[in-house]
C-alpha positions in Angstrom: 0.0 0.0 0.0 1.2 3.3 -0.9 1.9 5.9 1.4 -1.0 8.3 -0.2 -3.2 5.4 0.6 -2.4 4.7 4.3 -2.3 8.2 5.3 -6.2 8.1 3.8 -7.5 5.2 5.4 -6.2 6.5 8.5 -8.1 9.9 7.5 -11.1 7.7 7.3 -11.1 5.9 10.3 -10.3 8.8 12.1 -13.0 10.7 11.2 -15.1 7.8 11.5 -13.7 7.6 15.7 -14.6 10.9 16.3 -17.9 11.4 14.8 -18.8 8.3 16.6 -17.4 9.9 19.9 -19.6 12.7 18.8 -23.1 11.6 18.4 -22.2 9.2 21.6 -21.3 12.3 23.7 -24.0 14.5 22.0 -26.7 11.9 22.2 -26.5 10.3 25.2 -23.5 11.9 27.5 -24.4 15.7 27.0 -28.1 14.9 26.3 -30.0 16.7 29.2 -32.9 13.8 28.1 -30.8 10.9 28.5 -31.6 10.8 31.9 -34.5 12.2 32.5 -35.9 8.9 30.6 -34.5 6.7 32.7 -36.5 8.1 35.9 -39.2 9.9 34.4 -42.6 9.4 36.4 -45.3 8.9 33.7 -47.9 10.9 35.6 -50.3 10.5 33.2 -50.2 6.4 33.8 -49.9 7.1 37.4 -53.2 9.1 37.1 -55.5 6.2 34.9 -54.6 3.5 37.3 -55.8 5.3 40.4 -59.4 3.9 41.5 -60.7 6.5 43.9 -62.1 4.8 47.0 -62.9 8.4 49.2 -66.6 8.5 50.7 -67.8 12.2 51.8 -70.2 13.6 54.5 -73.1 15.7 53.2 -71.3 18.7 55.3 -67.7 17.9 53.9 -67.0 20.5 51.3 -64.0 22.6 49.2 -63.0 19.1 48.0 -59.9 19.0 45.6 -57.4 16.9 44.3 -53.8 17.2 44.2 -52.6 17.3 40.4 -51.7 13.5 40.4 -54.8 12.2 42.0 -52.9 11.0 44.6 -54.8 12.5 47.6 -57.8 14.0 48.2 -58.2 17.1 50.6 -62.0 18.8 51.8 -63.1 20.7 54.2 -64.7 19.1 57.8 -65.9 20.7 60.8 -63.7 23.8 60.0 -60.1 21.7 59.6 -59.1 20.1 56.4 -58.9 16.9 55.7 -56.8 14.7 53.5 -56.9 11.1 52.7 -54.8 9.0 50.1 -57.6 8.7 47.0 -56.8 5.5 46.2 -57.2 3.7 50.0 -58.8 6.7 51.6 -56.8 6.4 54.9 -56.7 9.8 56.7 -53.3 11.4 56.5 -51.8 12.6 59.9 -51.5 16.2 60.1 -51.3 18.3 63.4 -53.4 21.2 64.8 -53.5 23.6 67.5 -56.5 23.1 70.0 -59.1 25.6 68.6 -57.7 26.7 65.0 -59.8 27.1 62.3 -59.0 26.1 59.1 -60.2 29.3 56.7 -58.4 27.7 53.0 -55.9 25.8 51.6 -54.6 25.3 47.9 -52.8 22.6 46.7 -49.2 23.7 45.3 -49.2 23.1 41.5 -47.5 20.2 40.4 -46.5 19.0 43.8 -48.5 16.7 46.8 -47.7 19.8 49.0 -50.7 22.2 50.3 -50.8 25.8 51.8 -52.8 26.0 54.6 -54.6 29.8 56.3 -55.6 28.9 59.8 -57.3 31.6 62.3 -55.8 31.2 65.6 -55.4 33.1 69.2 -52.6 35.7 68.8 -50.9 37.9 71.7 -53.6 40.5 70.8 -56.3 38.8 69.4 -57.1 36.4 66.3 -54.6 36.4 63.7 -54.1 34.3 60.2 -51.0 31.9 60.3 -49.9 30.3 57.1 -48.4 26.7 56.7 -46.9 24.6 54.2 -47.8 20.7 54.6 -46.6 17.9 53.3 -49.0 15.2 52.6 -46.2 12.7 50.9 -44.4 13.4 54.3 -46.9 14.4 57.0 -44.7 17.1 57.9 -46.4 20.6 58.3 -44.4 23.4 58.9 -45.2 27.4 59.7 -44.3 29.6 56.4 -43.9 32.3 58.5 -42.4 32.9 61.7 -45.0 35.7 63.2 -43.5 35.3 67.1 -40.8 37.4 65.7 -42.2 39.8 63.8 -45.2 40.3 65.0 -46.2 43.8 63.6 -46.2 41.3 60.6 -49.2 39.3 61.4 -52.3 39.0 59.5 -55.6 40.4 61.5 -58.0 37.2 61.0 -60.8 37.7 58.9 -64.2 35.7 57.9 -62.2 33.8 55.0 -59.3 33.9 52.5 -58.4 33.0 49.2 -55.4 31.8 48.2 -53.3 32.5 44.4 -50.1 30.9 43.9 -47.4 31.6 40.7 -46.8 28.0 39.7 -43.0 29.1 38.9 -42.5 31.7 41.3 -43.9 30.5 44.0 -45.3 33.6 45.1 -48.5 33.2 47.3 -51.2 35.8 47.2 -53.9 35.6 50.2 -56.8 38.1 50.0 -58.5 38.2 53.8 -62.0 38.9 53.7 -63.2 41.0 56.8 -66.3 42.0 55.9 -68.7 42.1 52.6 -66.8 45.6 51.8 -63.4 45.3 53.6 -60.7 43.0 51.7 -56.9 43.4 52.4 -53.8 41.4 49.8 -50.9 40.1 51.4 -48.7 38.4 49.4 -45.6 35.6 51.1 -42.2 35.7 48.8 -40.1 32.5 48.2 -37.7 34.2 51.3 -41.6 33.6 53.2 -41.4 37.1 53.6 -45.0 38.6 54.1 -46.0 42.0 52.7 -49.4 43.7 52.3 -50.3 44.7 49.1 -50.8 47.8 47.9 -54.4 48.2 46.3 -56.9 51.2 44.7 -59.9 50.0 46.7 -60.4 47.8 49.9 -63.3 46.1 48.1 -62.1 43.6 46.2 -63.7 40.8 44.6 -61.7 37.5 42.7 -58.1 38.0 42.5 -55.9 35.9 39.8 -52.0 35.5 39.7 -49.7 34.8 36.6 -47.6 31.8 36.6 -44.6 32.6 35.8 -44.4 35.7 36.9 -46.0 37.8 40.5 -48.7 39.8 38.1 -51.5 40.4 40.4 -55.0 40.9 38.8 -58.2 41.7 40.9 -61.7 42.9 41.3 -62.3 46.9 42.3 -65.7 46.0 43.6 -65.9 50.0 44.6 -65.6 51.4 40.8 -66.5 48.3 39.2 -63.1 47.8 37.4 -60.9 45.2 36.7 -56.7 46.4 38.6 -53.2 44.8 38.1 -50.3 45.3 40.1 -48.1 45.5 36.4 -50.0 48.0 34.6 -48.8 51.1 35.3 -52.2 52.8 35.5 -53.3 49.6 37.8 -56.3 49.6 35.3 -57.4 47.5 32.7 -59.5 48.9 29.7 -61.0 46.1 27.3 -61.5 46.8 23.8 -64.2 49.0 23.0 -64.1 50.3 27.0 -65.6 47.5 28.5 -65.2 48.3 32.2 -68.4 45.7 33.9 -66.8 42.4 33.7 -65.3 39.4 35.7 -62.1 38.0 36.6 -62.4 34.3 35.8 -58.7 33.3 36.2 -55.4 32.9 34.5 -53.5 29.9 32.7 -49.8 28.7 32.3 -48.8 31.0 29.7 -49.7 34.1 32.2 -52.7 35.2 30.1 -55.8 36.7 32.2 -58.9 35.7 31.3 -62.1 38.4 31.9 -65.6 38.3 31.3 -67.7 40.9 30.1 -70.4 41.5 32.4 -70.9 40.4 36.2 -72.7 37.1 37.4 -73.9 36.2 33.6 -71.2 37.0 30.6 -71.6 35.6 26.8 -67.6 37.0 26.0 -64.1 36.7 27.3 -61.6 38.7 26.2 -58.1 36.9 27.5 -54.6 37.9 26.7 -50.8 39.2 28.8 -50.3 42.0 31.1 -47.0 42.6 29.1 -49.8 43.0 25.9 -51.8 45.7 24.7 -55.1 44.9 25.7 -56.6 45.9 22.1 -54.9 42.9 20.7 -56.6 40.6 23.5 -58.5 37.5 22.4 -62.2 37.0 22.1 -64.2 34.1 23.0 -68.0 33.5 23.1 -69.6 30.9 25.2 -72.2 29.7 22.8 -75.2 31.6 25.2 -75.6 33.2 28.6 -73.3 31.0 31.1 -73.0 32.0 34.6 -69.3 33.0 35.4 -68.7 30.3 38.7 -69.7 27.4 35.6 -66.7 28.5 33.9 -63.5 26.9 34.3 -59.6 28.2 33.4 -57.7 24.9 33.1 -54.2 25.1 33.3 -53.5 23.7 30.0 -54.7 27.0 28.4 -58.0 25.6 27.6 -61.8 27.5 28.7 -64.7 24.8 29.5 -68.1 26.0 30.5 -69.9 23.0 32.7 -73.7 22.9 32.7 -74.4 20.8 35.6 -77.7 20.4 34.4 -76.7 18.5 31.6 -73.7 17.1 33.0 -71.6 18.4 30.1 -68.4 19.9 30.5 -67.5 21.6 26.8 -63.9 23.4 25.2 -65.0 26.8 24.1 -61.9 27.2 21.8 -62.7 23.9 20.1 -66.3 23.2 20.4 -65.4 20.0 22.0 -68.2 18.7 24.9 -67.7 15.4 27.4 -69.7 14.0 30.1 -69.7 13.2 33.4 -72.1 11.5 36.1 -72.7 13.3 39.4 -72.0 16.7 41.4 -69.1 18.8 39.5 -66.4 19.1 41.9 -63.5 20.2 39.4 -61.3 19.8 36.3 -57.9 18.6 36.9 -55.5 17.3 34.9 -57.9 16.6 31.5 -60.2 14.6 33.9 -63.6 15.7 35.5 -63.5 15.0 39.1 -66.9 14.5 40.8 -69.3 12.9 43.5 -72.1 10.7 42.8 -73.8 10.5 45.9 -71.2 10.5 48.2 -68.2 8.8 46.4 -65.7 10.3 44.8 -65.5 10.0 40.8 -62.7 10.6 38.1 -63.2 10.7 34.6 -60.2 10.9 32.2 -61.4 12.9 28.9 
């Protein structure tokens, strides 16, 4: 063999080595999937092959799921509850002799829960926050009020709780009375502030996820306020000031309703957006706005719980279910037919 020859082979093979080393180390060593398929929990499997076995009171209530079925939480004489859907053995969790439970909210994505419970304070009832475990049964206070406690939330009759899926910022508006409504809002650090806010009446209040954008009801002037916009207002298209929040999804768009307890039209779209360039969306008819439902796959389903119909307004796509609508969650209509608890996957 010639020496023009041998100096080419070796030009082949070596080429040959290294783009083998290449693909190996591009495909499988650098590849930030090559291991995530290895241990990758198929929720989705992990959610069809859950048979729920929880039986309710007729005063349990506020019953939801965390978002892999695995437990179930409600309401019972003013604690909450959880139990393992599948069993529905009672998780342990711990509270203080005469607390009252006033919400929780399942963390997105997780099997952990935030918890607002009215207790005694050193001058009178205050709001504690918690962050519980249910995988665990470990509960644990967010925030450490003995400290601080100029910090402490004055209890009120009930709260509602927001949370930023990516942030993990927590809003909690505290209802004192039907015309008195303070925001506090509880950082990553757990660092509680009060928000800021043009009236003290404030109706449904909706949180982006992956950002802190705060939207909410001005019950006083009958506007719709953000926390991001720096007039704190937001003016639909054509001026359209009656409306209702109805919620937000996973790619931070607010969705709002024009008119009050009945709409026919959503307009949806960023903060970050002008709002002229929103979205519009008819129901199909007349829907009252607590029978409509923001899923957090981006999606807008109206339910008529007379028909027992739960239907995709951006698709026109309709599905059934048997029983009392308790909620959407994770493509499956979660409900109670007499007193048993019910999944069905769409």
């Amino acid at each position: 063999m010639t020496a023009s020859k041998r100096i080419f082979s070796w030009i082949i093979i070596s080429l040959v080595i290294q783009c083998s080393i290449y693909l190996y180390l591009n495909n499988f060593y650098f590849s930030p999937e090559g291991n995530i398929k290895v241990t990758k929990i198929d929720s989705v499997n992990k959610i069809n092959k859950i048979k729920p076995n929880v039986t309710f009171t007729n005063t349990d209530k506020d019953i939801s799921l965390s978002d892999d079925f695995t437990y179930t939480a409600y309401m019972s004489g003013g604690l909450v509850k959880i139990v393992d859907t599948t069993t529905g053995k009672e998780r342990k969790i711990n509270f203080t002799k005469g607390i009252q439970c006033l919400a929780y909210k399942w963390v997105p994505g997780t099997n952990r829960m935030i918890i607002a419970e009215k207790l005694n304070g050193s001058s009178g009832k205050i709001i504690k926050f918690f962050s519980y475990d249910a995988d665990k049964q470990a509960k644990a206070e967010i925030y450490n009020y003995e400290s601080k406690k100029e910090d402490a939330v004055t209890a009120g009759q009930s709260v509602d709780l927001q949370i930023s899926e990516l942030t993990g910022v927590l809003y909690a508006k505290v209802s004192y009375s039907s015309v008195l409504d303070r925001i506090y809002r509880i950082d990553r650090n757990e660092t509680l502030t009060r928000v800021s806010t043009v009236t003290r009446n404030i109706g449904n209040i909706a949180v982006a996820s992956n950002d802190d954008q705060l939207v909410y009801e001005d019950l006083t002037y009958d506007r719709m306020r953000s926390n991001y916009t720096p007039q704190k207002t937001i003016i639909l298209n054509g001026g359209v000031y009656r409306s209702s929040l109805l919620g937000s999804d996973n790619n931070d768009n607010f969705y709002i309703g024009v008119g009050k307890s009945q709409i026919s039209k959503i307009y949806y779209g960023k903060l970050t957006e002008n709002t002229s360039s929103w979205k519009e969306l008819y129901t199909g008819g007349l829907v009252n706005t607590n029978d409509v439902v923001i899923s957090s796959d981006n999606n807008v389903y109206v339910v008529d719980k007379n028909q027992d119909t739960i239907t995709d307004i951006k698709d026109n796509k309709r599905n059934t279910f048997s029983g009392s609508f308790i909620e959407l969650n994770n493509n499956s209509v979660v409900s109670k037919i007499g007193n048993k608890l019910t999944i069905k996957s769409f």
